[in-house]
Steps between C-alpha positions, in 0.01 A plus 500: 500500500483144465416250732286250688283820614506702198227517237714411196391135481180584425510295154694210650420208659165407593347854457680528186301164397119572603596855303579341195207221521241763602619760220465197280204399576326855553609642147376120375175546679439885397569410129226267499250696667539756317452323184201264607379881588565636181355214306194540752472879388549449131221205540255726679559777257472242162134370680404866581562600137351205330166511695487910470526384128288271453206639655531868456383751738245233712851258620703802532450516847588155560785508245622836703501258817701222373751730400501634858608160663754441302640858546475413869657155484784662275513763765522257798740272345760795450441610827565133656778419268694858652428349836675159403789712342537695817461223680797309315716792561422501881331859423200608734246689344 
């Protein structure tokens, strides 16, 4: 049924609008995050390597760490950029 009380306008007008501009925005917003994250992880993981390298066993632990935080940051920006997705598609959790 269509009508002034029915729920099949729900892509028109001014609803229709903020849909569109927050979908926009929260698949713009999750793409970045998720590749500053990535870029964070790959970073973390290139230091980690490089100072597990150079020093051998006696940096390993510190190499092992650096490698950590950016697993975490990758971790946290994939998590926050399927929030802003979500988000941009008026999804709750």
């Amino acid at each position: 049924m269509s009508g002034f009380l029915s729920n099949d306008n729900d892509k028109s007008g001014a609803t229709g609008a903020a849909k569109t501009a927050t979908s926009t925005l929260g698949n713009t917003l999750s793409g970045v995050t998720n590749t500053v994250g990535g870029v964070a992880g790959a970073a973390g993981r290139g230091v980690g390597e490089t100072v597990s390298g150079a020093t051998g066993g006696a940096g390993k632990p510190v190499g092992d760490a650096a490698a950590n935080v950016g697993n975490t940051a990758e971790g946290a920006g994939k998590d926050l950029a399927g929030t802003e997705r979500r988000a941009g598609e008026w999804k709750g959790n």
